[in-house]
DOZA-217202 format. One record per residue: residue number from 0; x, z, y of N, C-alpha, C, O in turn. Coordinates in steps of 0.02 Angstrom, whole numbers, plus 50000, padded with zeros to 5 digits. Layout:
# DOZA-217202
NUM  X  Z  Y  X  Z  Y  X  Z  Y  X  Z  Y
...
//
This chain:
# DOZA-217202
0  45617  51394  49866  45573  51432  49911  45501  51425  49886  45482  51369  49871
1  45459  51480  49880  45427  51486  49848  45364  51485  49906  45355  51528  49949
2  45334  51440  49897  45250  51403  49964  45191  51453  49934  45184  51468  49874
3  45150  51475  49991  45084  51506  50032  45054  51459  49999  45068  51404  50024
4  45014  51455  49946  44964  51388  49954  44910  51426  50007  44888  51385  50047
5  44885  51489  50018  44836  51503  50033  44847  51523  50125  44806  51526  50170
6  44912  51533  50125  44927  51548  50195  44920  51621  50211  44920  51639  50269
7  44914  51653  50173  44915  51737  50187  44962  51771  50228  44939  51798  50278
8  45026  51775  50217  45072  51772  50256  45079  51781  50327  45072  51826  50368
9  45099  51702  50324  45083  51682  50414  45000  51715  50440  45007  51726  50500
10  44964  51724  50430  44884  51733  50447  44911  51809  50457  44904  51836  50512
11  44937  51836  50410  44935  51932  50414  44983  51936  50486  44969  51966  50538
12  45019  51912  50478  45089  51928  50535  45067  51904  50598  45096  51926  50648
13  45005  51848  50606  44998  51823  50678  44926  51881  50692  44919  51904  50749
14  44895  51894  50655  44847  51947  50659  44887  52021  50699  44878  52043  50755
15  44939  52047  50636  44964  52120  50669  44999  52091  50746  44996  52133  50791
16  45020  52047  50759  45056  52026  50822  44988  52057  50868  44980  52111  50896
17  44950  52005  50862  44896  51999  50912  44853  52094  50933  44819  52115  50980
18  44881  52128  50863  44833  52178  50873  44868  52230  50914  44843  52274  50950
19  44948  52213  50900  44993  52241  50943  44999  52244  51007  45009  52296  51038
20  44992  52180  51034  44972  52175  51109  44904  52191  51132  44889  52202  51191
21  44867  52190  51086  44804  52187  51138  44795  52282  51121  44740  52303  51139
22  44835  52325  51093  44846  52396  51102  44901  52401  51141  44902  52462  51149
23  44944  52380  51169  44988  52386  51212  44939  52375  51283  44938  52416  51329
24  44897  52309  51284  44867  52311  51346  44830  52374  51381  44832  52393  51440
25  44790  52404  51318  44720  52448  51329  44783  52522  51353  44776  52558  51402
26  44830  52526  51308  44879  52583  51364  44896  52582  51407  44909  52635  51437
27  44906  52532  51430  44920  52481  51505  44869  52520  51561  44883  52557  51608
28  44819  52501  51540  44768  52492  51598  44741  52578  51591  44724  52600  51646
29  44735  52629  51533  44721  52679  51549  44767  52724  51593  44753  52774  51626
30  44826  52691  51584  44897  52723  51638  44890  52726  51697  44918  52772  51727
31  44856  52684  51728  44847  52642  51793  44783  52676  51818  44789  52679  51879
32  44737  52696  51804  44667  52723  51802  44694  52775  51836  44737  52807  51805
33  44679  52795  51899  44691  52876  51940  44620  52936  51894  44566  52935  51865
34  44660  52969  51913  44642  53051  51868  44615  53084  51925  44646  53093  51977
35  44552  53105  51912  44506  53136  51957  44543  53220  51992  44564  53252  51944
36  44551  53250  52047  44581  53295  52061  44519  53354  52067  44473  53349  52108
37  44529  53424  52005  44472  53451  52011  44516  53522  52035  44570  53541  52011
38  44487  53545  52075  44502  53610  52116  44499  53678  52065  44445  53694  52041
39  44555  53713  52053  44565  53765  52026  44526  53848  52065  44539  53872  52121
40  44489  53869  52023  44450  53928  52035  44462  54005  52039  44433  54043  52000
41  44501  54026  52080  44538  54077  52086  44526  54139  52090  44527  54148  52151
42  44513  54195  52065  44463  54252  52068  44497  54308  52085  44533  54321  52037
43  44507  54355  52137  44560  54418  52163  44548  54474  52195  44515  54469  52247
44  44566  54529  52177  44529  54581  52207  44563  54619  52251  44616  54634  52224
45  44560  54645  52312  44590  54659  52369  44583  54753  52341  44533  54780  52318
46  44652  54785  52354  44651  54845  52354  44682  54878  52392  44742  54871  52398
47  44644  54925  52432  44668  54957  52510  44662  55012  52495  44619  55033  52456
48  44733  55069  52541  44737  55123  52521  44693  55153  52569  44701  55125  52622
49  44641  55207  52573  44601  55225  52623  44599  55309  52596  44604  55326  52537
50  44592  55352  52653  44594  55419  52660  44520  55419  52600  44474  55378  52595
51  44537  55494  52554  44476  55522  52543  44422  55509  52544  44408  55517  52485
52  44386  55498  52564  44304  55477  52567  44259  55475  52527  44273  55484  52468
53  44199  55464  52544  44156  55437  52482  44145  55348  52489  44118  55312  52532
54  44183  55336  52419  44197  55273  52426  44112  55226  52447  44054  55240  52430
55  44137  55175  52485  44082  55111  52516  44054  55090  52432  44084  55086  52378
56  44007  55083  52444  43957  55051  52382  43991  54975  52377  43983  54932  52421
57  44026  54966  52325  44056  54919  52315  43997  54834  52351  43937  54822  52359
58  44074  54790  52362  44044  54751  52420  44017  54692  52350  44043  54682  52295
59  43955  54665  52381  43939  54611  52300  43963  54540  52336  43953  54518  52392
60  43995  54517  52288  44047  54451  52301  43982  54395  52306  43930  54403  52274
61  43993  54351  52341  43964  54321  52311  43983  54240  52278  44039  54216  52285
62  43917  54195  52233  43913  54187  52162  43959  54128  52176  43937  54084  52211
63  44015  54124  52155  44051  54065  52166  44012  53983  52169  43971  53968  52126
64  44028  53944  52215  43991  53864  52209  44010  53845  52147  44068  53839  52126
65  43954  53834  52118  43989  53770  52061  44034  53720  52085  44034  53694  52141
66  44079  53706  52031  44130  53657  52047  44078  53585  52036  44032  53580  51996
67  44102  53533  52083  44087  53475  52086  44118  53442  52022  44173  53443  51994
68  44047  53409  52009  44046  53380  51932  44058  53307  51955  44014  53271  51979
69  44144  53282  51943  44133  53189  51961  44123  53169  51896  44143  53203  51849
70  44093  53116  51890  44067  53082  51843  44116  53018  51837  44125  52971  51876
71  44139  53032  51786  44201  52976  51766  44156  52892  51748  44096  52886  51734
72  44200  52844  51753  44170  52791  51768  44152  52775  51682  44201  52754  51651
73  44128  52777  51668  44104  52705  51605  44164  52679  51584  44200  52654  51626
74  44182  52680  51527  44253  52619  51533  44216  52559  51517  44160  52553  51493
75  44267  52505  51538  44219  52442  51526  44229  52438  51448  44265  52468  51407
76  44171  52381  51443  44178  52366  51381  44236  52312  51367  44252  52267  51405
77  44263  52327  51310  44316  52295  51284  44305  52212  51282  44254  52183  51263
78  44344  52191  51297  44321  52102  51298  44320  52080  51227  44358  52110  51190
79  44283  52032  51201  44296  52010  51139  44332  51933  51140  44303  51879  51140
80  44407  51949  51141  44438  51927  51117  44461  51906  51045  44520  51900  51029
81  44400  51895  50997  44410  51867  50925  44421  51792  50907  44447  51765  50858
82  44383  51762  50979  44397  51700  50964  44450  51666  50987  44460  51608  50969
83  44501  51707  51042  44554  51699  51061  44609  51695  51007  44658  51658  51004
84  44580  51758  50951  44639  51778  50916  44627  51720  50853  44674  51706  50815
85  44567  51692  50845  44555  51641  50785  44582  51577  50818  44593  51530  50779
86  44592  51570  50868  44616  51510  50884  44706  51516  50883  44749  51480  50858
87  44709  51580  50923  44802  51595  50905  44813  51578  50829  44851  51531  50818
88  44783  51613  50773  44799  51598  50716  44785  51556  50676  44809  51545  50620
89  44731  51523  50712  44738  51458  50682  44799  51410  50693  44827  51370  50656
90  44813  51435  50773  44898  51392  50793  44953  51390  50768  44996  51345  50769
91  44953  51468  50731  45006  51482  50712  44997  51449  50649  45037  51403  50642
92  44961  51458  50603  44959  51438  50562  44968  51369  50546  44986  51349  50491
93  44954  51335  50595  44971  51252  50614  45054  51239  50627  45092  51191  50627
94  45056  51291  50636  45150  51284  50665  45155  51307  50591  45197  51276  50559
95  45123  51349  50561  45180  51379  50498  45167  51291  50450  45210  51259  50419
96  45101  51277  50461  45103  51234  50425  45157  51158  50398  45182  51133  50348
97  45150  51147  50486  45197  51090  50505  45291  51115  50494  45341  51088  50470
98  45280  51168  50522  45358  51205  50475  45366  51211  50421  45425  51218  50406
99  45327  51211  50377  45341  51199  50311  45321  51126  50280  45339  51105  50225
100  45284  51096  50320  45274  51033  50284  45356  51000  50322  45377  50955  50286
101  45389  51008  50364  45438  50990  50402  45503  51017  50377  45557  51001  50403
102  45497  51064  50319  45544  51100  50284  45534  51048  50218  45581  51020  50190
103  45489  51043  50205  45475  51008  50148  45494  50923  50145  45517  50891  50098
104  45477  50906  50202  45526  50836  50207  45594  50837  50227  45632  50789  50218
105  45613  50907  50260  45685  50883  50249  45723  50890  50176  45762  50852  50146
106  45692  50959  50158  45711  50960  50076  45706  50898  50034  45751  50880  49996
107  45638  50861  50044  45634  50787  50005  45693  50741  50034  45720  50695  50004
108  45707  50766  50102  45755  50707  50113  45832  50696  50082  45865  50646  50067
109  45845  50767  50078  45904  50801  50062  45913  50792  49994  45963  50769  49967
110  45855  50815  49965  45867  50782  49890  45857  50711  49872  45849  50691  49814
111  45858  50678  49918  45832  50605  49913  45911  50570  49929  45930  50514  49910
112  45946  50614  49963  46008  50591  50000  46045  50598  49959  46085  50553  49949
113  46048  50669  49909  46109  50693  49858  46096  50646  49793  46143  50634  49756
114  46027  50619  49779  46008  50595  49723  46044  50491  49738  46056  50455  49690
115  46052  50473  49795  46085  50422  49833  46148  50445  49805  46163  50430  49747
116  46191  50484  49843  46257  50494  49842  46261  50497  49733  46290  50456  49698
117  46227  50549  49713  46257  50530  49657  46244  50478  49616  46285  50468  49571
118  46197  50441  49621  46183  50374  49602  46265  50331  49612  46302  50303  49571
119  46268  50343  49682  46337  50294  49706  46399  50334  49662  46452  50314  49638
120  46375  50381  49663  46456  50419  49631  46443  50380  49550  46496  50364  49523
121  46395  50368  49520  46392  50361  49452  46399  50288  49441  46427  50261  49393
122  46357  50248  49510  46381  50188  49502  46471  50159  49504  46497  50118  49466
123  46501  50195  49558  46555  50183  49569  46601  50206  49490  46630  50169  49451
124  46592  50267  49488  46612  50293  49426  46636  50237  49355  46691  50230  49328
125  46559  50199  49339  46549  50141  49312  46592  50104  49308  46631  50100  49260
126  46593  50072  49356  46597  50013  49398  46708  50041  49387  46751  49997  49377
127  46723  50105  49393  46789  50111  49379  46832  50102  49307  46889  50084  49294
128  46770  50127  49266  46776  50140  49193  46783  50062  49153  46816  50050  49102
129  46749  50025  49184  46732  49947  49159  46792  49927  49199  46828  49907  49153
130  46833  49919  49262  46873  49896  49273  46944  49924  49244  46992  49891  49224
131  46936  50002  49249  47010  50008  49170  47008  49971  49105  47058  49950  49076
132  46940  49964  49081  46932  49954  49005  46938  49881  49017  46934  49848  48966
133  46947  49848  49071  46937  49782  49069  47022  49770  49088  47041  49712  49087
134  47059  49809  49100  47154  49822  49134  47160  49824  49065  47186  49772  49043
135  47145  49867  49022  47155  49880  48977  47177  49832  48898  47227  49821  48864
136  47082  49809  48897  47120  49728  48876  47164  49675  48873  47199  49641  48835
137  47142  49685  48946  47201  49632  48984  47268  49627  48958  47295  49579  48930
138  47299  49705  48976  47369  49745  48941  47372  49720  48877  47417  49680  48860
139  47324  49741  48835  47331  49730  48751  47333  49659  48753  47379  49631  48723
140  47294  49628  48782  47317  49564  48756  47365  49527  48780  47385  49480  48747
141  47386  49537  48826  47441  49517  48867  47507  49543  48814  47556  49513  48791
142  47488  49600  48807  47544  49635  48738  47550  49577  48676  47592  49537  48655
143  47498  49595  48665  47502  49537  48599  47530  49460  48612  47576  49430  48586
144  47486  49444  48657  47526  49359  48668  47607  49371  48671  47644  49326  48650
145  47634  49434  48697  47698  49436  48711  47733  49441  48632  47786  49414  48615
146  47702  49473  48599  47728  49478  48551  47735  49425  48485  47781  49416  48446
147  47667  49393  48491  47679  49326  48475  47722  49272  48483  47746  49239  48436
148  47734  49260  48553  47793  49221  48580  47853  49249  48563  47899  49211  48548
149  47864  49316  48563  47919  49336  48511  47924  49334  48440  47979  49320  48417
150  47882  49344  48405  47876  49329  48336  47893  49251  48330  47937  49235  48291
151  47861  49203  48367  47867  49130  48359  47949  49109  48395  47985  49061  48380
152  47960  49160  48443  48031  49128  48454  48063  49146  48393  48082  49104  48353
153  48070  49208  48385  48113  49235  48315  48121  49196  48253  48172  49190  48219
154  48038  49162  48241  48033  49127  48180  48061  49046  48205  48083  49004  48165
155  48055  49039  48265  48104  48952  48267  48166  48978  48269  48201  48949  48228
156  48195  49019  48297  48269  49040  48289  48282  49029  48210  48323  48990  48186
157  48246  49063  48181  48255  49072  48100  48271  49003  48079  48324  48979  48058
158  48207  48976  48092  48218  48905  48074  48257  48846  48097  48269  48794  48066
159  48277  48866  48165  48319  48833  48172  48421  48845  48163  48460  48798  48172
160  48440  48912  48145  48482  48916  48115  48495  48903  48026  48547  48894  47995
161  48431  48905  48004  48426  48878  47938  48438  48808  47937  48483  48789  47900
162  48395  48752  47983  48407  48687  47984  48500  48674  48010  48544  48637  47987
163  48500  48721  48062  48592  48706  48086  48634  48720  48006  48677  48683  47982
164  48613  48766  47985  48656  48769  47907  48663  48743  47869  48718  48740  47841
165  48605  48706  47848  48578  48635  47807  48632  48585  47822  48677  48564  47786
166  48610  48569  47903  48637  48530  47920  48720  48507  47918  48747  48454  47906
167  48753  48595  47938  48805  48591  47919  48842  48570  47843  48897  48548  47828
168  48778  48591  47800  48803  48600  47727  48823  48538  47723  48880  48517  47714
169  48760  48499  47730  48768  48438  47719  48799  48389  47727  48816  48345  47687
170  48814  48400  47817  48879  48373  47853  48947  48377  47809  48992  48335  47808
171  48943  48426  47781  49021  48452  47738  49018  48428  47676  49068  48407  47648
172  48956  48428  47646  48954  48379  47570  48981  48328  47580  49028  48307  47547
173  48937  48284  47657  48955  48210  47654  49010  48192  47669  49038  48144  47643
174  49047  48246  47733  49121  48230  47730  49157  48231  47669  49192  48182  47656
175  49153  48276  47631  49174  48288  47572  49169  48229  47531  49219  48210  47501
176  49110  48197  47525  49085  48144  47481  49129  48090  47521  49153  48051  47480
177  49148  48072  47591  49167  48026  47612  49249  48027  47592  49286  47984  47568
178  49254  48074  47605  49330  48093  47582  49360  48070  47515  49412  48041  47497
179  49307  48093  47486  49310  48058  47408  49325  47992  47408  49376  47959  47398
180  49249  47979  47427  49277  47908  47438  49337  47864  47466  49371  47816  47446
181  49335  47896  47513  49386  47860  47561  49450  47827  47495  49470  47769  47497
182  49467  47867  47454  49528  47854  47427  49496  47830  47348  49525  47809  47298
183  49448  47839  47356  49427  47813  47281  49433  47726  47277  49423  47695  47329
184  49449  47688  47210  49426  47616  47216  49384  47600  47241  49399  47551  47274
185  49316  47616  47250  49253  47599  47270  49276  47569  47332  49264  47510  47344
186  49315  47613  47378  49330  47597  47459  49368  47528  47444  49343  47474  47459
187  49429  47536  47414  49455  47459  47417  49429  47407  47406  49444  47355  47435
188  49382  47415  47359  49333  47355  47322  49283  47340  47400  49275  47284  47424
189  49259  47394  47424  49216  47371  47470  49250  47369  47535  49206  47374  47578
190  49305  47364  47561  49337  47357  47630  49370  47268  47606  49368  47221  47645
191  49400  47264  47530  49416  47173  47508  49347  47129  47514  49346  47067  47520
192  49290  47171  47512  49221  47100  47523  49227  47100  47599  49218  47047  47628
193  49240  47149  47630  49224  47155  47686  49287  47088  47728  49275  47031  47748
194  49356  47129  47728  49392  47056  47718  49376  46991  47691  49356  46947  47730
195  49382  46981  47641  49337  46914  47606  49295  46869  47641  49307  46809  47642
196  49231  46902  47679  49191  46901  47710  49221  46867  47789  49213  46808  47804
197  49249  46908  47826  49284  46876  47871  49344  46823  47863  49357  46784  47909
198  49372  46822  47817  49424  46768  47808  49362  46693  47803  49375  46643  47837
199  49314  46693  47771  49285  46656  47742  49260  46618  47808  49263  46558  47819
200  49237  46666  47847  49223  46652  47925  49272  46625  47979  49260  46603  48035
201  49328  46632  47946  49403  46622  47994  49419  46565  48008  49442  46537  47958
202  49416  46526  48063  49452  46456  48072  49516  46459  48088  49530  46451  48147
203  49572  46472  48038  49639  46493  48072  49681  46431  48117  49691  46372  48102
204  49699  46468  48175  49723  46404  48212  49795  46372  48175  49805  46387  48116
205  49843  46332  48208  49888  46290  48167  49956  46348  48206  50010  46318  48208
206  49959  46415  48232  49997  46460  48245  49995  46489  48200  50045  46523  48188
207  49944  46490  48156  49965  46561  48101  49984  46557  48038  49944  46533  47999
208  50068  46586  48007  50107  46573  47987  50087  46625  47937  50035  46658  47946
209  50135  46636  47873  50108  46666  47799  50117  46718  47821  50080  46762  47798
210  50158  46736  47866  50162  46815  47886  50131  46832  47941  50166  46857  47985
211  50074  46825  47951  50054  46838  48019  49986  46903  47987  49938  46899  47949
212  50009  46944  48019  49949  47007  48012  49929  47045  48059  49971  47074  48093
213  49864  47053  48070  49828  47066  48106  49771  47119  48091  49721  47115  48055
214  49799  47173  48134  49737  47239  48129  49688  47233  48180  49702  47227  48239
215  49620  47235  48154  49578  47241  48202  49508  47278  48167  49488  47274  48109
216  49474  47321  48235  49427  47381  48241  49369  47362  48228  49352  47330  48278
217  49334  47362  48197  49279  47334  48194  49212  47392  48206  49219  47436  48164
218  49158  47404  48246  49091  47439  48247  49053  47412  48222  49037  47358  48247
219  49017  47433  48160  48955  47409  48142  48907  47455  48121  48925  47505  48092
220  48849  47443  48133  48792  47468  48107  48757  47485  48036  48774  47455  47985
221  48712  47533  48037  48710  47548  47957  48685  47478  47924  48706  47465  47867
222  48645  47437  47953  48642  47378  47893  48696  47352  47912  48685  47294  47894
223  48763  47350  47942  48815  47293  47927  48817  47251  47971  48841  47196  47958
224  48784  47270  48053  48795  47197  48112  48819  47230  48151  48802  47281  48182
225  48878  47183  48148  48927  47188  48215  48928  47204  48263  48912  47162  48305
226  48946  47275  48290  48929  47277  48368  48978  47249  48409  48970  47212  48457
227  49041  47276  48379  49091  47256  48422  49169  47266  48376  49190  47300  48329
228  49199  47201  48432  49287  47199  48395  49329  47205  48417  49326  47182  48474
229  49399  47235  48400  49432  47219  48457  49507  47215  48392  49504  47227  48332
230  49561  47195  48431  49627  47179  48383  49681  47247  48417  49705  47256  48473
231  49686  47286  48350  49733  47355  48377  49830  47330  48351  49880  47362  48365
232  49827  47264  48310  49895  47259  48329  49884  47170  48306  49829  47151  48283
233  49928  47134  48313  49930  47079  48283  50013  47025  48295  50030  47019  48353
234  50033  47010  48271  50101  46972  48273  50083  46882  48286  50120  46834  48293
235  50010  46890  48285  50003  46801  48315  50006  46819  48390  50010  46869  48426
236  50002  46745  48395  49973  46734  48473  49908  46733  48490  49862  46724  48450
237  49901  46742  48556  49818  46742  48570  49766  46678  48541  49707  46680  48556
238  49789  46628  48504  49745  46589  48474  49717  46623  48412  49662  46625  48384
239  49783  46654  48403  49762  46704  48326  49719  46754  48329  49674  46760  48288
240  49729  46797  48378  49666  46855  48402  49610  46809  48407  49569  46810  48362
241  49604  46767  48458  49527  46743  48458  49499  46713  48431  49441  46694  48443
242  49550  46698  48365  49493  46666  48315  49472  46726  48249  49423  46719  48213
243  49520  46782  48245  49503  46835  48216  49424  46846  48244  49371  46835  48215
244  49437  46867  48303  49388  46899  48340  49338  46869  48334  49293  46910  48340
245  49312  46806  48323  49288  46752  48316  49248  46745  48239  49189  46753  48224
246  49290  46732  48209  49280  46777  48133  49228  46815  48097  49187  46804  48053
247  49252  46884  48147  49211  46956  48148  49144  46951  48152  49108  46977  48110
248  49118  46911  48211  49064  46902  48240  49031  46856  48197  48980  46881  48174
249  49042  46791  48175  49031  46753  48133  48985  46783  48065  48929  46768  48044
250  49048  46843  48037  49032  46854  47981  48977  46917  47954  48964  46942  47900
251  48954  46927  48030  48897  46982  48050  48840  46956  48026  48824  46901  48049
252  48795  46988  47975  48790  47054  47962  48862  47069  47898  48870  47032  47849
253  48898  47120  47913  48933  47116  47858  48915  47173  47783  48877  47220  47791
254  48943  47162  47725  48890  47181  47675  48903  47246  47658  48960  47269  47654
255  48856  47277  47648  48834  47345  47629  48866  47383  47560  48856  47360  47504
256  48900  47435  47571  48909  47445  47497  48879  47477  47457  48824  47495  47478
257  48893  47492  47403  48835  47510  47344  48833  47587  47364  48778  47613  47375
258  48881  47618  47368  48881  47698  47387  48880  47698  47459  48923  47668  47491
259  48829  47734  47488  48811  47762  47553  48882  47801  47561  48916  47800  47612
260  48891  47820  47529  48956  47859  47543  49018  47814  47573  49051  47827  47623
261  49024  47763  47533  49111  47713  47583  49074  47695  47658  49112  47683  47704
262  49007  47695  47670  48993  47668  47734  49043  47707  47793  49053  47768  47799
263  49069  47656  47832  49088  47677  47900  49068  47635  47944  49072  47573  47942
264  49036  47683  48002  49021  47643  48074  49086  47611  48085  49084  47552  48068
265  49153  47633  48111  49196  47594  48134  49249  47585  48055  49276  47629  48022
266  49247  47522  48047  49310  47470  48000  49374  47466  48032  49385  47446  48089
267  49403  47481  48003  49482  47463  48010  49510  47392  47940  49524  47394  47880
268  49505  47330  47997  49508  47279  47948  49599  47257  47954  49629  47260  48008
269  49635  47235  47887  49677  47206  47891  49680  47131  47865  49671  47117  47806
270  49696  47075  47922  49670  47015  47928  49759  46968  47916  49806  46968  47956
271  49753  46933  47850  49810  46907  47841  49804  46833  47813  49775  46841  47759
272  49814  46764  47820  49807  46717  47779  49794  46741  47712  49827  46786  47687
273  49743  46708  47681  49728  46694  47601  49821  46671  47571  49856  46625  47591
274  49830  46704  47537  49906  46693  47481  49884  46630  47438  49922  46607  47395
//
């Protein structure tokens, strides 16, 4: 909307108002004013039929009255109402003023209100964009750790079916290797120290006769100490078991053989008088 700096406008329009009424009044009041009543002057000549004659010397009229002259009033003089009308337009102009300075603050307000609202729309806006991009991260990295923990499970799986294979291999060499052994000399040579060893330890009681033989279990540990004994057959009597048994324990730690391979946790000893 495009502003009066000078006020022309409003000033022209409260002017023609004012000039409007105060010509509406002045028809007013000449309406109202009675109209003087002036008597119409009528002039007529009488004609009578009369016998023959010598006509009468015509009759002389006489000179009509002047008509009465009224003398219309003066109109008054017009009031001067200019300073009435400079004060109306100065009013108006006070109203146009305050109406537009009152247009003008609501417009400031209005744009003061939309310039608020989109501030908030841009803040909020923001404020949405930073909380996706911040979901967002989150996601990716949350992705990634996941995928890591899968990569790292995958790679101990790996590694740990590689170590189970090893392990197996190995398990199967050594059985293999034990197997070997088992029947190779090495075993006899090292199960006779092992005997040897316990006989040497043996206090045989005065029950045990040239034929008396005796199997018994022996647990021991990788250096060779005795955990435990027990007798799985024997043809003595119980003096003979408990001095076997007796023996066993005695002759703990028992000795190690040269190949890791004849080692066994549990011995199977056969226990007979020295020949």
């Amino acid at each position: 909307m495009t502003r009066d700096s000078k006020n022309f406008i409003p000033v022209s329009m409260a002017l023609l108002l004012h000039v409007i009424i105060f010509g509406s009044m002045i028809m007013a009041f000449d309406y109202t004013r009675p109209t003087p009543f002036t008597p119409l002057a009528v002039q007529a000549t009488l004609v009578t039929e009369v016998p023959d004659r010598a006509a009468p010397p015509p009759a002389v009229e006489p000179e009509p009255e002047p008509e009465p002259v009224i003398e219309e009033p003066e109109p008054e003089p017009e009031p001067d109402n200019s300073e009435e009308l400079r004060r109306l337009a100065e009013e108006e102009k006070r109203r146009q003023d305050a109406l537009i300075e009152q247009q003008r603050l609501d417009e400031l307000k209005k744009q003061e209100a939309e310039e608020k609202r989109r501030k908030e729309r841009e803040e909020a806006e923001r404020k949405r964009r930073e909380e996706e991009e911040q979901e967002r991260k989150r996601q990716e990295a949350e992705r990634k750790r996941q995928e890591d923990i899968q990569r790292q499970r995958e790679e101990n799986e790996r590694l740990r079916r590689e170590e189970e294979a090893r392990e197996r291999q190995a398990e199967i060499a050594a059985e293999e290797r034990r197997m070997a052994a088992a029947s190779s000399p090495e075993m006899a040579v090292y199960q006779t120290m092992i005997m040897q060893d316990i006989q040497r330890s043996w206090a045989m009681p005065a029950s045990v006769t040239p034929d008396t033989l005796c199997v018994v279990m022996v647990r021991q540990t990788r250096t060779g100490d005795v955990i435990s004994a027990r007798i799985a057959s024997c043809n003595g009597d119980e003096a003979v078991e408990r001095s076997i048994l007796a023996a066993v324990t005695k002759a703990s730690p028992l000795p190690e053989p040269n190949n890791p391979d004849l080692f066994r946790s549990e011995l199977r000893v056969t226990m007979r008088p020295p020949q």
